[in-house]
N, C-alpha and C positions, 0 to 999 in steps of 0.2 A: 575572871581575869579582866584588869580594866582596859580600855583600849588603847591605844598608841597612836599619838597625834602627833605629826609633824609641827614642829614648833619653828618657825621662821622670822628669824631675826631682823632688827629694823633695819639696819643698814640691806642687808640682802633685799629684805620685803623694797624697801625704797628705791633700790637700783632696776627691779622685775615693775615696778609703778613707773618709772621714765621710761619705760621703752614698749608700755603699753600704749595701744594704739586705739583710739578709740572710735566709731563708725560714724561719728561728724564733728566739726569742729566744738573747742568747747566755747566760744564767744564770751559774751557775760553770765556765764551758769556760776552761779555762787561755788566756791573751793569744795564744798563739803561733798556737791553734787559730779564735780569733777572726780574727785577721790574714790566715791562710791562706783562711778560708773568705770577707772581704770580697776579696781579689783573685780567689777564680776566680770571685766573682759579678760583677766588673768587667770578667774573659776572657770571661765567657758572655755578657753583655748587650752585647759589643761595646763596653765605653768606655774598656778596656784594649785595644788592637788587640794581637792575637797577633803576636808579633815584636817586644814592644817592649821597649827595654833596661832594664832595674828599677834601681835604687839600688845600691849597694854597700850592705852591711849596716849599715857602721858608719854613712854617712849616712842610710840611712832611718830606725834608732833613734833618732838624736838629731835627727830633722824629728816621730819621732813620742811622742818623749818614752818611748822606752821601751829596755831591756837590748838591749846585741849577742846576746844569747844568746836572747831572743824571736824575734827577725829571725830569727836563723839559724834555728832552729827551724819557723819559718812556711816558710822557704824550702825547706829541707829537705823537710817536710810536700809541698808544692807540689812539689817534682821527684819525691817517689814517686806522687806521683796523675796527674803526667803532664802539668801544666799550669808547668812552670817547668823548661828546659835551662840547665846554667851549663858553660863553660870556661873553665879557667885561663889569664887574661889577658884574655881576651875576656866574663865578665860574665856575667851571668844574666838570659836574656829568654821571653818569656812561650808557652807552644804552648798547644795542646791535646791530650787524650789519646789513643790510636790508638783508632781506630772512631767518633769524632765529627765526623770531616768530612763534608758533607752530600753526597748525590749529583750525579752532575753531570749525569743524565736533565733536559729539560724538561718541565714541568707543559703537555701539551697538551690543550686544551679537550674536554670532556667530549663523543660522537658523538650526534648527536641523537634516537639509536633508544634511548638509552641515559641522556636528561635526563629521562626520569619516577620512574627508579630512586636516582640520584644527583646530590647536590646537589652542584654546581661552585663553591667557592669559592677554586678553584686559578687562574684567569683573571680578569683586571682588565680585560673588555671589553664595552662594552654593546651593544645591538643595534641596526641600522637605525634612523634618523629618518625615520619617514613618516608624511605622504606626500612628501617632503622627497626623500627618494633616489631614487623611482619619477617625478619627475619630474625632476631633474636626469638621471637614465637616457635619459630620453623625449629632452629638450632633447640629449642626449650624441650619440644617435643622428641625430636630424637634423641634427647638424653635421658628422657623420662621414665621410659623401660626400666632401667637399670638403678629407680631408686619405687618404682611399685608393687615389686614382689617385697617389699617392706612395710610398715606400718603407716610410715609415712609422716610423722609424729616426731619434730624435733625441737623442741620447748627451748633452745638458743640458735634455732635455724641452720640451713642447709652449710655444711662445710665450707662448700665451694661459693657461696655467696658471703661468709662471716669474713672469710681469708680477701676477697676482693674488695667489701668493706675497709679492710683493716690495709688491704694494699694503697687503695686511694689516699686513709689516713696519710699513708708516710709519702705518698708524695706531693703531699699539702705542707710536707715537713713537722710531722707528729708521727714520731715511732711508735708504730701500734701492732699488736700481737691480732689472733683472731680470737683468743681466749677473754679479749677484754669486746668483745663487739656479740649483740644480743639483736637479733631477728626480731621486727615484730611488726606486728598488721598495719602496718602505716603510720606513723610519725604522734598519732593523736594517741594511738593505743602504748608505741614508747612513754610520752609525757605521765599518761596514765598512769603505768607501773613505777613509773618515778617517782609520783605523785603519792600513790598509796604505800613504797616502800618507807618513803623520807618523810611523809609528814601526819601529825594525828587531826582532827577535828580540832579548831581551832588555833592551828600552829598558824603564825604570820610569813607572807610571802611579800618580798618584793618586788617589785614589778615597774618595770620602764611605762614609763605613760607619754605618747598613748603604747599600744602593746596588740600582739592579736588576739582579736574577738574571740576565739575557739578557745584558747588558754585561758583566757579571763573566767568564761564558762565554767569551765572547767574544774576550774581553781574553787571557786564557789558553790556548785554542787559538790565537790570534796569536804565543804566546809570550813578551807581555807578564809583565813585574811587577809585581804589583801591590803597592801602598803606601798602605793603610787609612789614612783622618781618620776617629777619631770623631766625631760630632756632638757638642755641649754642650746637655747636658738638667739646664739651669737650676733646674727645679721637677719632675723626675723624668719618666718616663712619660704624667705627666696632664699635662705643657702638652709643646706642642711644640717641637720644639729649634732648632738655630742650627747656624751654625757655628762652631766651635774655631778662632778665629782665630790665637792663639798654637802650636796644634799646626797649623794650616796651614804658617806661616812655617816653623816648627821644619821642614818635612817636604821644603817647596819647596826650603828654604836647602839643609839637609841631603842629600838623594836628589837635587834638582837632577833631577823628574820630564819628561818629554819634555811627556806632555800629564794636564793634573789635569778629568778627568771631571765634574761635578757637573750636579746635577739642580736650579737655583732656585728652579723656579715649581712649586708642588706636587706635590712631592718624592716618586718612589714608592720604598721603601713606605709613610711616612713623612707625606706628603701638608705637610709644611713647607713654608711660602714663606717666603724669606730677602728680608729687607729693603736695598733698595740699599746702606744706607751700610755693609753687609758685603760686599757684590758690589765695591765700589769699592776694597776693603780687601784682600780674595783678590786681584781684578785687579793693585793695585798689586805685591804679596809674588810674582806670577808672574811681571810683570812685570819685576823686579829680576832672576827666577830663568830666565831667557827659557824659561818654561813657558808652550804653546797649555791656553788656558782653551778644553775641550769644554764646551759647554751644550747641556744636553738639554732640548727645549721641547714636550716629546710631547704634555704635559699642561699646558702653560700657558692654557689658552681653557678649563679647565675651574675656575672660581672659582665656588664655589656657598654657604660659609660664611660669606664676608668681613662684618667689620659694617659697618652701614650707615652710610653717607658714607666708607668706606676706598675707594681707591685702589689698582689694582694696581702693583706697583713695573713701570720700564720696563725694557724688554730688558736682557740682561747686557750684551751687543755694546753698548747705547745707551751703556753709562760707560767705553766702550772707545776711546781717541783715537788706536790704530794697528789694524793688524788683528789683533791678538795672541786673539782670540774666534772660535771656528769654532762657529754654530748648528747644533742639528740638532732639524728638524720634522717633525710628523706629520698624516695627516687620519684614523689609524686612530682613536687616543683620541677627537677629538670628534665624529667622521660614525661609521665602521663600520668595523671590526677586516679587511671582507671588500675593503676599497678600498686595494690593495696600492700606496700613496704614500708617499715620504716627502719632505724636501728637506735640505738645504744652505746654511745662508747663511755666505757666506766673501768673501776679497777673490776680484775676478776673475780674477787669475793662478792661483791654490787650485781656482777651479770647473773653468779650463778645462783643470788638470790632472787633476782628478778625471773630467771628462768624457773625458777621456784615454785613461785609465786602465780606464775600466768598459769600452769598447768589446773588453775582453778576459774578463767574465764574464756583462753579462745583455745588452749591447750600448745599449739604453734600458727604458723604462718604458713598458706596456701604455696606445695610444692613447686608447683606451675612458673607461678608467680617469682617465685626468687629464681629460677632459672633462668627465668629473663630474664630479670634485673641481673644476674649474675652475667652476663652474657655482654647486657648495653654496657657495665662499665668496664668490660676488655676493652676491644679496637676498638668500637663507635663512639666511643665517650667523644672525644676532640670532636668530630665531626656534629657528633650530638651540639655539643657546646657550642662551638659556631654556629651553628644554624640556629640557636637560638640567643645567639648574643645579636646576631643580625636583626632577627626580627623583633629583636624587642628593641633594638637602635633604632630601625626604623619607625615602631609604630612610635616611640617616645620624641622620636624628630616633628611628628604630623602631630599630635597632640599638643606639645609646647608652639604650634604655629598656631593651632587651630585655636585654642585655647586663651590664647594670646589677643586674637583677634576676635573671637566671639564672645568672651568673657574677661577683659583685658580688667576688671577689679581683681579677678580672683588671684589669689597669691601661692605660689609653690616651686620648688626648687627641683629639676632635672636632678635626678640622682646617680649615684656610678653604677647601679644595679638593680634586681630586684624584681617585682612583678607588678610594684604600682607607684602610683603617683598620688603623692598627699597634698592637699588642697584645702587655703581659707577663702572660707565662701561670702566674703565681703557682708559678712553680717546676715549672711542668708543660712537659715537654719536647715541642719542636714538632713533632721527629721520630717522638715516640711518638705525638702526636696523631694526625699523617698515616697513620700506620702502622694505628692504630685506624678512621680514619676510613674506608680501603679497606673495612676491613670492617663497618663501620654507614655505608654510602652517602654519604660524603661526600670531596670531594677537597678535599684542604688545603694551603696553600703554607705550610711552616714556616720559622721563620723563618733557618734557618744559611743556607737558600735565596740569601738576599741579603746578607749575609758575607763575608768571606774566610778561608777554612780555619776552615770550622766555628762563627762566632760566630754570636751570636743563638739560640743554640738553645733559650731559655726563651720565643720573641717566636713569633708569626706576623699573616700577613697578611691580613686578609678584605676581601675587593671589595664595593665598592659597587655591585654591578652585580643584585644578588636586589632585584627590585618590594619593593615596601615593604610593601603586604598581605601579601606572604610572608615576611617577618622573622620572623616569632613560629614558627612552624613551623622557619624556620630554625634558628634559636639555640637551640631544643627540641633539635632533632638533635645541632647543635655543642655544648650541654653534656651530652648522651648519651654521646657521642663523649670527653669531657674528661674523664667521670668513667672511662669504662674507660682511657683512655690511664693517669689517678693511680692507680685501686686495678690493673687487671691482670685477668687470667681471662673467661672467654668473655662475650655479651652475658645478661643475667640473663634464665631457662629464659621462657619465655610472651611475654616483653617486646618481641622483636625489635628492627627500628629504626622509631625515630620517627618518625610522619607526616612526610610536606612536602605539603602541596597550593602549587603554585606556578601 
């Protein structure tokens, strides 16, 4: 099957080249060298998705008012540096260069013998709500008699935790039954079964760019392809983006994807909430393209910036009038990363094949474990939810100060929610930061991380998950850290690494 290139037209390509920014002035650098240098900052920042088909020469000069002979020139330039493949007949579309694809290791959480020496800002997870958990445990336990003299074995999970799922659906304003909601070992093992129900080796995925790292994964060991949407970033880095409604359609029409991925409700890494009357817009354009709209709700219950008298928009599934929307939830994001839950909301034929289906890799989900969760989201939910909308105000207040001031190029927009903060690092490469950052005690998620083939590599991602009395120490470190990554050579002689008292 041959593959699927986004094809990007001159007027579009010409309007994303004005409002590229490029990391010095351009002075007297001849046009062609200007030209080249605004597209590979469109391949790097991810708003050019790699693989997308460019203009024919003669039409880009006359969209951008300038010589066929600039064009070629830019292009030219762009195929020796590695970021532009053309063949005859077939066009000129956009790569990157060898050794700029990111790793495909996960960023796993820092070991705890090992948190006084290094600060973790590789993990988007916070920690236990207590005394919230130690009591929902206690409560978990005395009910636990009375489902042990049993098998223990429920391949759509525990009653009392499907019905408390499906109760929260409806009061997000999405009527949902418990016969449409599926149990399962955490939010990566849902995608999973999603993944191996709806698609074969080589079906096309679309996917929001940037996107999370763990899906993108994911997706690729399935043998997925993937088919990057930029985001549209309206007002740059400093406000948050949207989606690219006309490259959606372009992408749905065109690739005709099995299932298009997207994160609505506090976007990671991105932390964007998409307002319905774009959700209504994607749904229609998938709808036409009979593409399953995945939504990912990991981080929806976590809205801590919103202004006051907003409204969080309703479920995707809610603007959904067939079943064409498969949910996927979690209680990691807003209880504890250690409560291995996730779920499923689908039509009932989907759940009870998926329940089907897992009876052949974890069989169900750990009894314990859903009792709890069944538990936190009776009464302690609100109170859950506060206490963590507070502390992620807080820490995101001392970040956007600190950040501000210690690092006043880097570029990134306070978001209304979420668990991070996404960040352009003024031409400083995410990879090198990481790389530096091993060695002056910090773990970093850079940003190609959540890409595909290598973009983002000017971006990274920092969690909101460092107390807020420790930002200032933080961000000490992480522009420690910035500055060897830009200049290079060891950490300067006396100086070592920067405090953290956390």
């Amino acid at each position: 099957m041959a593959e699927w290139h986004t094809t990007v037209a001159p007027p579009a390509l010409a309007r994303l080249l004005a409002a590229a920014r490029l990391p010095e002035p351009a002075g007297h650098r001849p046009a062609y060298r200007t030209l080249a240098g605004q597209v590979r900052v469109l391949v790097a920042e991810g708003r050019l998705p790699v693989g997308a088909r460019l203009p024919a020469e003669r039409e880009l000069a006359a969209a951008l008012s300038l010589s066929r002979t600039t064009v070629a020139a830019a292009y030219e330039s762009l195929r020796a540096e590695g970021y532009l493949r053309s063949r005859r007949g077939a066009g000129s579309w956009t790569t990157l260069p060898e050794g700029a694809r990111p790793p495909a290791d996960a960023l796993h959480p820092v070991p705890p013998e090992e948190r006084e020496q290094v600060l973790d800002l590789g993990v988007a997870a916070l920690p236990a709500p207590q005394p919230h958990l130690g009591r929902a445990a206690a409560l978990a336990l005395e009910q636990l008699p009375a489902y042990a003299a049993g098998h223990g074995c429920y391949p759509t999970g525990l009653p009392v935790l499907r019905e408390a799922v499906a109760r929260r659906f409806c009061e997000r304003g999405l009527a949902t039954s418990p016969e449409q909601i599926l149990i399962t070992t955490g939010a990566m093992s849902a995608l999973y079964l999603v993944h191996r129900a709806l698609l074969g080796r080589g079906d096309r995925v679309a996917v929001e760019a940037p996107t999370y790292a763990h899906t993108l994964q994911a997706l690729r060991l399935g043998g997925a392809r993937l088919v990057p949407v930029p985001h549209a970033w309206p007002g740059g880095p400093q406000q948050q983006p949207l989606w690219d409604l006309p490259q959606w359609r372009r992408v749905l029409r065109g690739a005709a994807p099995k299932i298009a991925y997207v994160i609505p409700d506090f976007h990671n890494p991105t932390g964007a909430l998409i307002p319905e009357e774009q959700r209504r817009e994607l749904l229609a354009a998938a709808r036409a393209a009979a593409t399953v709209v995945l939504a990912d709700e990991t981080t929806a219950e976590l809205d801590w910036g919103l202004p006051r008298g907003a409204t969080l928009p309703r479920p995707t599934a809610a603007l959904d009038h067939g079943a064409q929307v498969v949910t996927v939830g979690s209680a990691s994001k807003l209880f504890w990363g250690g409560l291995r839950i996730g779920w499923v909301r689908a039509a009932p034929a989907l759940v009870r094949r998926l329940a089907s289906d897992r009876v052949f890799t974890d069989v169900g989900t750990p009894v314990l474990d859903q009792l709890i969760t069944a538990a936190l989201l009776g009464e302690p939910l609100a109170e859950v939810r506060a206490d963590r909308s507070a502390r992620l105000r807080a820490t995101a207040a001392a970040l956007t100060t600190e950040l501000r001031e210690r690092l006043p190029g880097w570029r990134f927009a306070q978001p209304p929610g979420g668990l991070s903060l996404w960040l352009a690092t003024d031409g400083v490469s995410g990879s090198a930061l990481a790389e530096a950052g091993e060695q002056g005690g910090v773990r970093i998620a850079a940003g190609s991380r959540f890409g595909t083939d290598g973009a983002f590599e000017d971006f990274l991602r920092i969690p909101l998950t460092v107390p807020a009395a420790a930002v200032p120490a933080a961000v000490a470190r992480l522009a420690a850290v910035a500055a060897r990554a830009a200049g290079g050579g060891p950490w300067p002689s006396g100086e070592g690494r920067p405090a953290l008292a956390v």
